[in-house]
Backbone of each chain as ProteinMPNN parsed JSONL, in Angstrom:
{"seq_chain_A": "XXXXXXXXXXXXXXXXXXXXXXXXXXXXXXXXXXXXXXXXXXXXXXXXXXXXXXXXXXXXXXXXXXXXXX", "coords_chain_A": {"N_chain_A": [[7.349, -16.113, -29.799], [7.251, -15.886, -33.52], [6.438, -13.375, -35.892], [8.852, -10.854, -36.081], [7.603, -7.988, -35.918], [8.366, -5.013, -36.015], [10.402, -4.77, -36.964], [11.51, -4.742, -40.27], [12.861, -5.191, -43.578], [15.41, -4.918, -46.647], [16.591, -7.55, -47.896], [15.753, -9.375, -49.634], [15.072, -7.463, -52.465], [17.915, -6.546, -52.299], [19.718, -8.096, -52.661], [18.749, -9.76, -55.361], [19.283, -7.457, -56.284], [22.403, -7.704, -56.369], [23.277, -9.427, -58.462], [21.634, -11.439, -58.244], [21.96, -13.109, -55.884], [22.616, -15.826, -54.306], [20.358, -17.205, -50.786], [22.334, -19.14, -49.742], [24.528, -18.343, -50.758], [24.455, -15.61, -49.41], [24.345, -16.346, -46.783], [26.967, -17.738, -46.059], [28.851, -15.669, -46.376], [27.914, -13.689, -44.466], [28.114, -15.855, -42.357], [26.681, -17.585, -40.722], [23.659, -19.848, -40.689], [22.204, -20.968, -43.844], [18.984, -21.183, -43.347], [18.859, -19.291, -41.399], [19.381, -16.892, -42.729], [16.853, -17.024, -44.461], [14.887, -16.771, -42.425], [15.338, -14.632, -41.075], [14.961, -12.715, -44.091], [11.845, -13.064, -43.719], [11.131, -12.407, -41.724], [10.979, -13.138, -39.446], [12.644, -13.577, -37.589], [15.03, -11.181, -35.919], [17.958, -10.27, -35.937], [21.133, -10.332, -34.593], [22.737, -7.124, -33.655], [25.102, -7.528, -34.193], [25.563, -8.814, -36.738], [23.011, -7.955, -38.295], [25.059, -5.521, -39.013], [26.739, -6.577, -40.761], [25.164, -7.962, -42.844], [24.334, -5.514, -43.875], [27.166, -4.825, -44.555], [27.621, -6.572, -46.447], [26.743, -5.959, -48.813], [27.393, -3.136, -48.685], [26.364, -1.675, -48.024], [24.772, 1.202, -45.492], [23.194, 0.132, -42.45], [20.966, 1.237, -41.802], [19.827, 1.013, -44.472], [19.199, -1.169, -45.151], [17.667, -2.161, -42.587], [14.965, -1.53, -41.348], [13.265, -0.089, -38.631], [9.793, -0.241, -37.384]], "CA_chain_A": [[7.692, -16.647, -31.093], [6.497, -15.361, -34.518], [7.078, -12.913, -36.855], [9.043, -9.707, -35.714], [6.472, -7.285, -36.734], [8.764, -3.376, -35.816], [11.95, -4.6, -38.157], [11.372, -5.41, -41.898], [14.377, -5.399, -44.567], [15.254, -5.19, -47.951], [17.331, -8.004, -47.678], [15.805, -9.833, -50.305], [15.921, -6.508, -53.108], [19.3, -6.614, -52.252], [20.009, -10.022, -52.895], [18.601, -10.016, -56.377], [20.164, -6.659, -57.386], [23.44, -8.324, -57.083], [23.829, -10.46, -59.59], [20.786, -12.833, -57.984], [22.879, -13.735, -54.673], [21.52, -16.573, -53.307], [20.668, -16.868, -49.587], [23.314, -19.896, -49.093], [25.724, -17.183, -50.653], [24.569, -14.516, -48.196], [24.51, -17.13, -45.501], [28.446, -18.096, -46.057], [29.295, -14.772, -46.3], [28.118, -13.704, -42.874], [28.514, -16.546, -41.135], [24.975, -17.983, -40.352], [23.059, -20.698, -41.781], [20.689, -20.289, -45.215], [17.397, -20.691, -42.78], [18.676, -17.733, -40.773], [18.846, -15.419, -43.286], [15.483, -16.857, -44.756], [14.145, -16.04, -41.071], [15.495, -12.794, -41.55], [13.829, -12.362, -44.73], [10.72, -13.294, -43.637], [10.485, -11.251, -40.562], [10.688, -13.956, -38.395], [13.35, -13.5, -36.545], [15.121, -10.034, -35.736], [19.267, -10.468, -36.421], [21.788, -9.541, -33.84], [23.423, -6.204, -34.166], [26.319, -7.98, -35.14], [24.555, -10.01, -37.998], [22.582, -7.22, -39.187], [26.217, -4.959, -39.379], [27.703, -8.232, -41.433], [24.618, -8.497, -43.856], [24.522, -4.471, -44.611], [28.33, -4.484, -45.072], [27.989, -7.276, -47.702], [25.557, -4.796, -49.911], [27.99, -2.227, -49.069], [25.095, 0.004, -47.63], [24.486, 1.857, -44.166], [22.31, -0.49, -41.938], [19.206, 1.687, -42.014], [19.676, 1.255, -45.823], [19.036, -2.613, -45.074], [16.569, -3.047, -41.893], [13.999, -0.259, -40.715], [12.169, 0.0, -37.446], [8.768, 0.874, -37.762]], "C_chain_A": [[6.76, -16.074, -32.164], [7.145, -14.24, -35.552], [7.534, -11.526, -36.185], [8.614, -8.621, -35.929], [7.316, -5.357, -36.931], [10.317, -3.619, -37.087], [11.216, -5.049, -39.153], [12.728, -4.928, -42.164], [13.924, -5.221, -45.551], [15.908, -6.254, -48.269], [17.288, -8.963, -49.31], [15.921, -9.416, -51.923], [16.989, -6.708, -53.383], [19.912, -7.438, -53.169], [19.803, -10.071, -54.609], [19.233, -8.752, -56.843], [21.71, -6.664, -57.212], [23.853, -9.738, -57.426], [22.536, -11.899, -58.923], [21.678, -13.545, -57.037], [22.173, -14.548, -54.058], [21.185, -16.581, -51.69], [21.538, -17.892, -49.067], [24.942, -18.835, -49.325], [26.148, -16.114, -49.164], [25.471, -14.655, -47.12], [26.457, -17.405, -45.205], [28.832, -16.484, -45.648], [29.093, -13.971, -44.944], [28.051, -14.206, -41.792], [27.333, -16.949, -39.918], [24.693, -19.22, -41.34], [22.508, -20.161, -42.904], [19.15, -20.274, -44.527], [17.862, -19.84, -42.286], [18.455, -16.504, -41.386], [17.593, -15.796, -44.292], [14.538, -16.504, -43.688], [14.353, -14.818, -41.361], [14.321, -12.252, -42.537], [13.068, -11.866, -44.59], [10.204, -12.64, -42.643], [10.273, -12.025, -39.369], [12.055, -14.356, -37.511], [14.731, -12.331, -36.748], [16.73, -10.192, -35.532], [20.041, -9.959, -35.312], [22.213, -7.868, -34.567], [24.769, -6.175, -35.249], [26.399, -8.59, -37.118], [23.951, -8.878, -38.804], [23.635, -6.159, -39.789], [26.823, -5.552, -40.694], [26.854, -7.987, -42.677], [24.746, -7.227, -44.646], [26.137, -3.806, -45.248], [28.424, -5.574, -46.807], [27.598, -6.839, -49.076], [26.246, -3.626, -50.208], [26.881, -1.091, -48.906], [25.095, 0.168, -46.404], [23.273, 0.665, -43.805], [21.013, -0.193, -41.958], [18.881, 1.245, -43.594], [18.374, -0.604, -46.258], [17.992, -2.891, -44.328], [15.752, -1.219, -41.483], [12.963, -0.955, -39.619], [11.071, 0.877, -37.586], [7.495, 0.98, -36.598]], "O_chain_A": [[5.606, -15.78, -31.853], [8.313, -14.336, -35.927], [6.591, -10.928, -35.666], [9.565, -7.927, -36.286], [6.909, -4.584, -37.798], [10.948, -2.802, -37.758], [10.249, -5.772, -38.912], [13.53, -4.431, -41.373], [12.727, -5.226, -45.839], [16.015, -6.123, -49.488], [18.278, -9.22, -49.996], [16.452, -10.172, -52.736], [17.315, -7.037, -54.523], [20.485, -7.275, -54.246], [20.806, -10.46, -55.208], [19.815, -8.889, -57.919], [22.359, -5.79, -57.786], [24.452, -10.685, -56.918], [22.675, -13.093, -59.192], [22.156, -14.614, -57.417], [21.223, -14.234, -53.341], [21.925, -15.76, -51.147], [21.697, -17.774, -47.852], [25.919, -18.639, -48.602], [27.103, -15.893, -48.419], [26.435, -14.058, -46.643], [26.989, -17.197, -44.115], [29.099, -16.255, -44.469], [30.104, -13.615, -44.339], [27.967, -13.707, -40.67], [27.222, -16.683, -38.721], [25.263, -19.507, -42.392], [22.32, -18.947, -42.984], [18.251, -19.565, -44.977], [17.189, -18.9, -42.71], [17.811, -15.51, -41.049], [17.252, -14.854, -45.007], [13.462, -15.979, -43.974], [13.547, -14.041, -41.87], [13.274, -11.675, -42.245], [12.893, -10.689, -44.904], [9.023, -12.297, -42.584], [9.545, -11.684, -38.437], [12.254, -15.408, -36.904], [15.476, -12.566, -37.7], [16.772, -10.289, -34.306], [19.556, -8.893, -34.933], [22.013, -7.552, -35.74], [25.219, -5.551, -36.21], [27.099, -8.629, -38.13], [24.32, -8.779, -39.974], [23.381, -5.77, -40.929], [27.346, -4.84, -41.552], [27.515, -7.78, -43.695], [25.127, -7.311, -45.813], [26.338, -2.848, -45.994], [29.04, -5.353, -47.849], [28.015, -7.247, -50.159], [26.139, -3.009, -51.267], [26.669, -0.026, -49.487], [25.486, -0.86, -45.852], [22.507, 0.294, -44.695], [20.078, -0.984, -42.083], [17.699, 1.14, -43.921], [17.466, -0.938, -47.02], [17.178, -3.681, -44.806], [16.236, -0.088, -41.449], [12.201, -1.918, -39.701], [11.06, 2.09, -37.792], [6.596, 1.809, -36.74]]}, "seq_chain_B": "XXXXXXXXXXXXXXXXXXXXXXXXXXXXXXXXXXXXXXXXXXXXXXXXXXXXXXXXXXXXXXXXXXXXXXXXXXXXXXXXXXXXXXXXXXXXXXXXXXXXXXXXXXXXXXXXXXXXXXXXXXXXXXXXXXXXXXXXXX", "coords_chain_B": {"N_chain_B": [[12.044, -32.81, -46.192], [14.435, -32.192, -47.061], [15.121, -29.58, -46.734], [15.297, -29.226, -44.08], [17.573, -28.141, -41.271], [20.758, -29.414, -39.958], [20.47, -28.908, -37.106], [17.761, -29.514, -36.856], [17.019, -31.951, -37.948], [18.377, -33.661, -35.888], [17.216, -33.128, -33.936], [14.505, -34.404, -34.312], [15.288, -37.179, -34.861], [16.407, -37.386, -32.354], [14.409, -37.11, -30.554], [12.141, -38.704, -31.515], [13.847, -41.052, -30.677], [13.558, -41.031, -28.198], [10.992, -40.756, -27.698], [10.033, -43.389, -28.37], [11.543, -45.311, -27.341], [11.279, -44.937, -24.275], [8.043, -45.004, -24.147], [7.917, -48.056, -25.186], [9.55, -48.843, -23.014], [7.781, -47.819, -20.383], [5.845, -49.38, -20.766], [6.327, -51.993, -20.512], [7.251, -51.879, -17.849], [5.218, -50.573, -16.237], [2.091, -51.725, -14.442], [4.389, -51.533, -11.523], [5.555, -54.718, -9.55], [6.181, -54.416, -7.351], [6.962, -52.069, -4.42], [9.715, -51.332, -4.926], [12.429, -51.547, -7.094], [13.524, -53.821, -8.601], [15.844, -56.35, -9.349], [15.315, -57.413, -11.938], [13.989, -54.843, -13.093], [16.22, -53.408, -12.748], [17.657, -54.19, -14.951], [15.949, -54.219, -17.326], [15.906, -51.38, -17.528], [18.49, -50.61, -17.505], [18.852, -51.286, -19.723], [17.271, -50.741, -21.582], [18.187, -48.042, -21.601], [20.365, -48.543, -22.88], [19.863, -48.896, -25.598], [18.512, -46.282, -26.164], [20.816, -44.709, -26.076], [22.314, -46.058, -28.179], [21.106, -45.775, -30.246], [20.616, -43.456, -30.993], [23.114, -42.31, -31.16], [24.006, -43.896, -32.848], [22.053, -42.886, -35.641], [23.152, -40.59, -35.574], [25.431, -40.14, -36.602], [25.42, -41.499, -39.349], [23.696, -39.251, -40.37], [25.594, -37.122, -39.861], [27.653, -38.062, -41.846], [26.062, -37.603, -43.843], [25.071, -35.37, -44.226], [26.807, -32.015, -44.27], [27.769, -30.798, -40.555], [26.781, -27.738, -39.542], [28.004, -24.929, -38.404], [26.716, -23.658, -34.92], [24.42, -21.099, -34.871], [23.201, -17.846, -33.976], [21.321, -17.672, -34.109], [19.923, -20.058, -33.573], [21.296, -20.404, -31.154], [19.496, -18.865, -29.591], [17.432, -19.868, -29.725], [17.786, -22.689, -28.815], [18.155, -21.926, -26.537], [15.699, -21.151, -25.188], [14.096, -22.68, -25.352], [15.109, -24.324, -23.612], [14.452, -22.583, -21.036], [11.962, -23.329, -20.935], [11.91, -25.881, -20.672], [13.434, -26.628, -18.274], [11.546, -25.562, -16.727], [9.523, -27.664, -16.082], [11.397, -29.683, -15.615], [12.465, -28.905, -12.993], [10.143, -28.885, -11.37], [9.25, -31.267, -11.705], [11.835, -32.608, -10.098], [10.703, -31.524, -7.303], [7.438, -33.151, -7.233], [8.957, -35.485, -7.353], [10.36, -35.586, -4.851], [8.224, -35.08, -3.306], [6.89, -37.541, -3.587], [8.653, -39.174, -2.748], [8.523, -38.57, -0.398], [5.829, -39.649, 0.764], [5.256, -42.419, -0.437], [6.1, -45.407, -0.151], [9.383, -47.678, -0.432], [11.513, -47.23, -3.762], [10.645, -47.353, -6.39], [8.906, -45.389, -7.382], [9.615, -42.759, -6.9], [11.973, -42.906, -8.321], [11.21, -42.989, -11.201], [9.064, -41.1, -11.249], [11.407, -39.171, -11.068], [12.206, -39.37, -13.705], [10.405, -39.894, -15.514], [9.556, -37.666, -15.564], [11.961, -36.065, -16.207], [11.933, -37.208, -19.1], [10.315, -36.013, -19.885], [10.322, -33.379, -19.901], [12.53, -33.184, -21.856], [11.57, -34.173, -24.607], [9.681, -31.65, -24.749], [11.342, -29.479, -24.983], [12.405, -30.364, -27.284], [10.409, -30.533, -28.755], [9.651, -27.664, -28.87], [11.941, -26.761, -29.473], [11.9, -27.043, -32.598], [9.686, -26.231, -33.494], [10.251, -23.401, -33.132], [11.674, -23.579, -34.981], [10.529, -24.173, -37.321], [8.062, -21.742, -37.173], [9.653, -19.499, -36.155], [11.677, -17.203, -33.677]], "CA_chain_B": [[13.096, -33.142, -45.138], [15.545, -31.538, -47.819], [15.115, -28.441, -46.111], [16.069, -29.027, -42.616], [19.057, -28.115, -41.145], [21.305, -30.362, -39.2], [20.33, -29.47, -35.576], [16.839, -30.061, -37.012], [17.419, -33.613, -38.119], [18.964, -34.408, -34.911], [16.096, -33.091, -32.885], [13.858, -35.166, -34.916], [16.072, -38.405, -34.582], [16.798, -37.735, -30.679], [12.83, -37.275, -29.784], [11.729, -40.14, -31.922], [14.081, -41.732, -30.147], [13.143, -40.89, -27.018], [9.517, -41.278, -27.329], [9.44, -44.598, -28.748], [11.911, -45.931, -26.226], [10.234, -45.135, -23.176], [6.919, -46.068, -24.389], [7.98, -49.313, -24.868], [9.95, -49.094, -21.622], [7.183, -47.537, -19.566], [4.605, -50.562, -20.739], [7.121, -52.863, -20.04], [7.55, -51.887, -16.126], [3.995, -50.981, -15.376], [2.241, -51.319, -12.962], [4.884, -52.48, -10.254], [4.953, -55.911, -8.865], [6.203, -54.081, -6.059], [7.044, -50.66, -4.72], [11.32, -50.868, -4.609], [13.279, -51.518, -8.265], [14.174, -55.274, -8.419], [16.749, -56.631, -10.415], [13.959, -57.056, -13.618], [13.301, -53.386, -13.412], [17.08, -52.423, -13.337], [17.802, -54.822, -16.025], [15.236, -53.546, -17.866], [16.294, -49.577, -17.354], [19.934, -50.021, -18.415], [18.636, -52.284, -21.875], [16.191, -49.745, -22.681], [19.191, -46.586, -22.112], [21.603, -48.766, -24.212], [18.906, -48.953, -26.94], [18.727, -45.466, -26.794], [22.174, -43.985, -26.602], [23.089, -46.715, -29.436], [20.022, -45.389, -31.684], [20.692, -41.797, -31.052], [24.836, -42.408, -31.719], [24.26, -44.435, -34.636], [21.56, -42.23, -36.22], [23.491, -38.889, -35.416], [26.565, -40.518, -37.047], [24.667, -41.415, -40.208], [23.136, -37.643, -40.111], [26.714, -36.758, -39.835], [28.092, -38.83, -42.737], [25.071, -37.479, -45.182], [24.865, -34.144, -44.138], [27.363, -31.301, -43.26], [27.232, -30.246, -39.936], [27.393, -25.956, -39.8], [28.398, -24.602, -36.713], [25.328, -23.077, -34.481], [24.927, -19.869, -35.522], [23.063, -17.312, -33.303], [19.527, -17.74, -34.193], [19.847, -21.511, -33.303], [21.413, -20.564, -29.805], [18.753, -18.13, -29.086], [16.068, -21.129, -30.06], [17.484, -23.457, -27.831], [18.081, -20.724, -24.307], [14.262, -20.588, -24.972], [13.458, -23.816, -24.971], [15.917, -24.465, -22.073], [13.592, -22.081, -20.187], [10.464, -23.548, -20.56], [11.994, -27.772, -20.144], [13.711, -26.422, -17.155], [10.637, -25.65, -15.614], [9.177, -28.874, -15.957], [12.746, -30.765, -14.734], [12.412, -28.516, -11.418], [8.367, -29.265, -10.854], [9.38, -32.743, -11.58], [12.312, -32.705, -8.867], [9.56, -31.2, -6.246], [7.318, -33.596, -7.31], [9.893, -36.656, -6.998], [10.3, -35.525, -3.205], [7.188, -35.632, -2.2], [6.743, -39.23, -3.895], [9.549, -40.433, -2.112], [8.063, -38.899, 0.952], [4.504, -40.086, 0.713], [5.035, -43.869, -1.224], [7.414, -46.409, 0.522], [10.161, -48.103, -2.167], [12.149, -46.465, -4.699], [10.233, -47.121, -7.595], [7.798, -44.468, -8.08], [10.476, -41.867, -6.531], [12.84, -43.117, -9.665], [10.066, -43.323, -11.978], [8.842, -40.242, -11.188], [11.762, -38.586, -11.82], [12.377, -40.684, -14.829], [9.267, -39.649, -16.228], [9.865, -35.57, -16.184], [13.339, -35.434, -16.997], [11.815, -37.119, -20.146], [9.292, -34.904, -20.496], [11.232, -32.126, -20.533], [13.551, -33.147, -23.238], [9.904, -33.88, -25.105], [9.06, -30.233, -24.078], [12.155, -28.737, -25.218], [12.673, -30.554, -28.721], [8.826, -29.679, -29.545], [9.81, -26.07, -28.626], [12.971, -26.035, -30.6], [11.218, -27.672, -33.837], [8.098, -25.013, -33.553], [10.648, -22.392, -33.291], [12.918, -23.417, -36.452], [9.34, -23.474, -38.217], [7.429, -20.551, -37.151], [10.475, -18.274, -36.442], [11.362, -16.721, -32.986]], "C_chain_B": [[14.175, -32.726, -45.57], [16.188, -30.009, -47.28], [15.327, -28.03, -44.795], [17.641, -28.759, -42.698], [19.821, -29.316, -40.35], [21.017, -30.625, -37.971], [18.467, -30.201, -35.737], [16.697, -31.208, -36.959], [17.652, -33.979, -36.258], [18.3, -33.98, -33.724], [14.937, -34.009, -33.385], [14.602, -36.438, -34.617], [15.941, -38.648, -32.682], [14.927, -37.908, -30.105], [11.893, -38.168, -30.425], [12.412, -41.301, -31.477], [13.323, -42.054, -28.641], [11.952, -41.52, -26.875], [9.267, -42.697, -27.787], [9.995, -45.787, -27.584], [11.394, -46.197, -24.701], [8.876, -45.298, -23.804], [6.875, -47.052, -24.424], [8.147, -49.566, -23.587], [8.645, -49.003, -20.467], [5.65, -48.942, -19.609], [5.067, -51.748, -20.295], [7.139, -52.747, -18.483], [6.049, -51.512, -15.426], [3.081, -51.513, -15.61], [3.437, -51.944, -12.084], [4.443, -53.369, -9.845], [4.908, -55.081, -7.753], [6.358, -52.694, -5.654], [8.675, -50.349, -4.638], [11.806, -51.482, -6.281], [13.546, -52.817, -7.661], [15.015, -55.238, -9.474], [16.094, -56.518, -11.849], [14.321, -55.576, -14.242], [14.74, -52.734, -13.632], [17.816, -52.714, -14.564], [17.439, -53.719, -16.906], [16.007, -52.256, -18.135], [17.38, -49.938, -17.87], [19.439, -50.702, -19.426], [18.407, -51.059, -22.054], [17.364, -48.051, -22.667], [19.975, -47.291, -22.525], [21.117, -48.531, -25.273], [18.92, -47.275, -27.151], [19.578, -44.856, -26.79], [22.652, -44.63, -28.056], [22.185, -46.281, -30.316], [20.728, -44.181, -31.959], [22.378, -41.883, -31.458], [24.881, -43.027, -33.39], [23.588, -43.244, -35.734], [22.621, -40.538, -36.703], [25.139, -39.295, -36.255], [26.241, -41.053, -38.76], [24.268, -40.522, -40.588], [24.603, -37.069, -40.465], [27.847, -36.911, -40.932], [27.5, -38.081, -44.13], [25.082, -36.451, -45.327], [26.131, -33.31, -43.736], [26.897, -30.913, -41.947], [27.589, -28.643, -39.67], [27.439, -26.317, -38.419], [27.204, -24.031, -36.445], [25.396, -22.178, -34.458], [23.948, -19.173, -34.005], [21.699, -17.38, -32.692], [19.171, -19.21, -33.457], [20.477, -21.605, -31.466], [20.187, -19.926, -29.276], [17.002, -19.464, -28.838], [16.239, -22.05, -28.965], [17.626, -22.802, -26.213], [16.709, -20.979, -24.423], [13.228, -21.879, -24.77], [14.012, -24.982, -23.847], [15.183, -24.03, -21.099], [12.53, -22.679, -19.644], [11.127, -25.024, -19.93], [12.548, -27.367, -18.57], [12.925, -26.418, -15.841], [9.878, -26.952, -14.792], [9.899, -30.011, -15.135], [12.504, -30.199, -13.321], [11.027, -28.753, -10.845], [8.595, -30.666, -10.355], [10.397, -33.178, -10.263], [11.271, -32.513, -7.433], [8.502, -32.355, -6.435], [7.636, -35.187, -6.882], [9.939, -36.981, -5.55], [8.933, -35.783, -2.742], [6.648, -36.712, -2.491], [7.079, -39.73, -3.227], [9.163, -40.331, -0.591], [6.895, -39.763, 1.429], [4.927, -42.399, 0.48], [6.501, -44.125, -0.735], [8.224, -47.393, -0.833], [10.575, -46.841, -2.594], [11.294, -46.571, -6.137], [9.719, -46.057, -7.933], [8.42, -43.304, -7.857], [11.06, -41.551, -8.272], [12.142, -42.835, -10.727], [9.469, -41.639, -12.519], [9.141, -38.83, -11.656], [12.488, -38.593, -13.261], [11.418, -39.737, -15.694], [9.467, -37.982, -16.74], [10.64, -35.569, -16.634], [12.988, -35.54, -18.956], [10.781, -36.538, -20.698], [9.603, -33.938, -20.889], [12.069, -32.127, -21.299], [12.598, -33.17, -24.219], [9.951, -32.583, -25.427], [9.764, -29.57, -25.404], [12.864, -29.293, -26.565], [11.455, -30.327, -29.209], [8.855, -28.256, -29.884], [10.685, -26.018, -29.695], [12.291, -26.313, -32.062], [10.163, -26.337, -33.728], [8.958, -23.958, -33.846], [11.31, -22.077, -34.479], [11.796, -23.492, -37.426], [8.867, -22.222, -38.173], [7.867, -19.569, -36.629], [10.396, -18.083, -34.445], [11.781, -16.182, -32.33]], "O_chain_B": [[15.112, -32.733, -44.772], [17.313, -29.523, -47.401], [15.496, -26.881, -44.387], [18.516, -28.962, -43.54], [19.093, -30.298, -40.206], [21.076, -31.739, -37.449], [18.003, -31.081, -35.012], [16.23, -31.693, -35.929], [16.812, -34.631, -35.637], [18.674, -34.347, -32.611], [14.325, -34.406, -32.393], [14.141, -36.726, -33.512], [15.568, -39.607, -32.007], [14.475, -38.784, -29.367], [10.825, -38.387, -29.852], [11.945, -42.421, -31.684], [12.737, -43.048, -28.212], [11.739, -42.523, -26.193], [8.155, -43.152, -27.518], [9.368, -46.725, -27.092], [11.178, -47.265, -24.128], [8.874, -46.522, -23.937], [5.926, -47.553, -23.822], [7.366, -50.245, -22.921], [8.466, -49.964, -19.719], [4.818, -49.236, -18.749], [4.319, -52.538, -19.72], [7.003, -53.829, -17.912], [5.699, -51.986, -14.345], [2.866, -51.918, -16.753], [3.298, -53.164, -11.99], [3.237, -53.423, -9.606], [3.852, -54.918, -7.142], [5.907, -51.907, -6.485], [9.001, -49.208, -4.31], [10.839, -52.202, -6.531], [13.76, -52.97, -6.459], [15.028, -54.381, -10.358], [16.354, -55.66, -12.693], [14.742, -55.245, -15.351], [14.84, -51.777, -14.401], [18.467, -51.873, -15.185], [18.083, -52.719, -17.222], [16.772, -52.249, -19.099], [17.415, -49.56, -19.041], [20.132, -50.334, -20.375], [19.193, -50.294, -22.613], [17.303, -47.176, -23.53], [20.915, -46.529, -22.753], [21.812, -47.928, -26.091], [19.317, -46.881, -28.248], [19.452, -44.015, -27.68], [23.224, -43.966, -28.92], [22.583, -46.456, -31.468], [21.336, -43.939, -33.002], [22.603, -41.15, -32.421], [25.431, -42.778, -34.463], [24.327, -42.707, -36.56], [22.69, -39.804, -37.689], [25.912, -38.342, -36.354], [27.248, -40.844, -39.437], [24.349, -40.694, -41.804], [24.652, -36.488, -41.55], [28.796, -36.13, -40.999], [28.127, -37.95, -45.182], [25.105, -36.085, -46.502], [26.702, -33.819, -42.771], [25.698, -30.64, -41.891], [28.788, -28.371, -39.6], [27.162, -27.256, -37.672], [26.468, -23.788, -37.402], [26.476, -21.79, -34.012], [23.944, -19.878, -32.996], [21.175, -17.256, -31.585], [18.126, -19.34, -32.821], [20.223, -22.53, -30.696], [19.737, -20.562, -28.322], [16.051, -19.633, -28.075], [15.308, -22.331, -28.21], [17.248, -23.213, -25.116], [16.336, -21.078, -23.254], [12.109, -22.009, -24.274], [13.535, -26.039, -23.433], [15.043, -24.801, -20.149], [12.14, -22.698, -18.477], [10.87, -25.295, -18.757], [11.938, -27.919, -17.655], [13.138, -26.819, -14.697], [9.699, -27.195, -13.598], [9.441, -30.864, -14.375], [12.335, -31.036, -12.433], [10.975, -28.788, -9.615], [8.352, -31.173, -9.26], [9.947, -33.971, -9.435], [11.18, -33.431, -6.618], [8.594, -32.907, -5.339], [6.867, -35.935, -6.28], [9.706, -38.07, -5.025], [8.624, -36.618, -1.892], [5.788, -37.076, -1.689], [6.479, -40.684, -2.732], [9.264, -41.214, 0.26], [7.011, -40.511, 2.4], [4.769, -43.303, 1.3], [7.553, -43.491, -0.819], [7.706, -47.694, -1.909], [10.267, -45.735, -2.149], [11.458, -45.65, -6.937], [10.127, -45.641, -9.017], [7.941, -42.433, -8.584], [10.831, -40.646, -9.074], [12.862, -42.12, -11.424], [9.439, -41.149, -13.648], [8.473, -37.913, -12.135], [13.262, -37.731, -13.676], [11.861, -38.909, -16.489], [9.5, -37.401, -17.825], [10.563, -35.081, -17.762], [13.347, -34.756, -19.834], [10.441, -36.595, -21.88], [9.34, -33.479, -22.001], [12.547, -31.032, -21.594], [12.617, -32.146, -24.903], [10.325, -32.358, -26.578], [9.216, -29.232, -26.453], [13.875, -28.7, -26.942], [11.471, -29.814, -30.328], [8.304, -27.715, -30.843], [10.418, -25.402, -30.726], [12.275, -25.244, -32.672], [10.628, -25.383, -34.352], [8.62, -23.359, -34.867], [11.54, -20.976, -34.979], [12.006, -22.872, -38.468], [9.189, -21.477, -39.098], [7.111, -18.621, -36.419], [9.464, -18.58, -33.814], [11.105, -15.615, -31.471]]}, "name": "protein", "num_of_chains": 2, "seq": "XXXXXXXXXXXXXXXXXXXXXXXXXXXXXXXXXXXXXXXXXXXXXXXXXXXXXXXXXXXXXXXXXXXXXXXXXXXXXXXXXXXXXXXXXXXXXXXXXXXXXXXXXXXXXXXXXXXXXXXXXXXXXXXXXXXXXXXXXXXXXXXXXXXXXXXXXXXXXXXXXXXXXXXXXXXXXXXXXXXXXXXXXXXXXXXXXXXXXXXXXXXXXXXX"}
């Protein structure tokens, strides 16, 4: 348990350069709670494949664009 | 408390149930007069699991009333497999345990008791776990 330290995101970038999307928006939109994608966020917990597909389609960007392994 | 989610709440509700119920219960029955379950003691045992199925039904129905409930999303299954893991361990120690009570100590009480005692430990276990995990991520 803890913070996923090899993925980070821009998730939250994102989020404010459209239009200030909140994360209950996000959250509806791919089908998760609003703490999951504040876990996300935060680095504390690492998104399925499916989930991270879902959040970079809602941005309308390539997945690397969204999470990076480092 | 604005900030929980729903299974939150209702891990909070169910293990404040829990723990307050048997505590009472468990001061209530020991020590044994004797070493086999008398009528008292099974009395006793079904009150104290009406008290808590009717807490935990009412509460979670109240919870239910106030709050939406979302569906469990992915992160929230992964939280509880993990804290399935660890209570599991505890429920199977506690079975091993149980046996060699019932072999050793004559009566049913301390057999029952015994495994009485883990099963609710491990629900303990495994709502501490899930709560830690929906805080500090995992």
């Amino acid at each position: 348990m803890g913070k996923s330290a090899n993925i980070t995101n821009q998730i939250r970038t994102l989020r404010f350069q459209h239009n200030e999307m909140t994360q209950q928006n996000l959250a509806d939109l791919v089908g998760v709670t609003r703490q999951t994608i504040n876990a996300i966020e935060q680095n504390k917990y690492p998104p399925s494949l499916e989930v991270a597909f879902k959040i970079a389609q809602v941005f309308d960007l390539p997945v690397t664009a969204v999470f990076q392994y480092q | 408390m604005h900030d929980l989610t729903f299974q939150e709440k209702s891990l909070w509700l169910t293990l404040i149930a829990v723990v307050l119920t048997y505590t009472v219960y468990y001061l209530n029955v020991m020590p044994p007069i004797e070493g086999r379950m008398l009528a008292p003691h099974i009395f006793q045992f079904a009150y104290y699991m009406g008290v808590l199925v009717a807490f935990v039904a009412i509460s979670h129905i109240v919870l239910a009333i106030k709050q939406k409930q979302e569906p469990v999303d992915e992160r929230e299954k992964l939280i509880r497999l993990k804290a399935d893991a660890v209570s599991s361990y505890i429920l199977n120690s506690g079975v091993f345990i149980a046996i060699v009570v019932a072999l050793l100590v004559p009566g049913n009480f301390w057999f029952i008791h015994t495994i009485n005692f883990f099963a609710v430990l491990s629900e303990v276990v495994n709502s501490i776990q899930q709560l830690r995990a929906y805080r500090k991520g995992c």
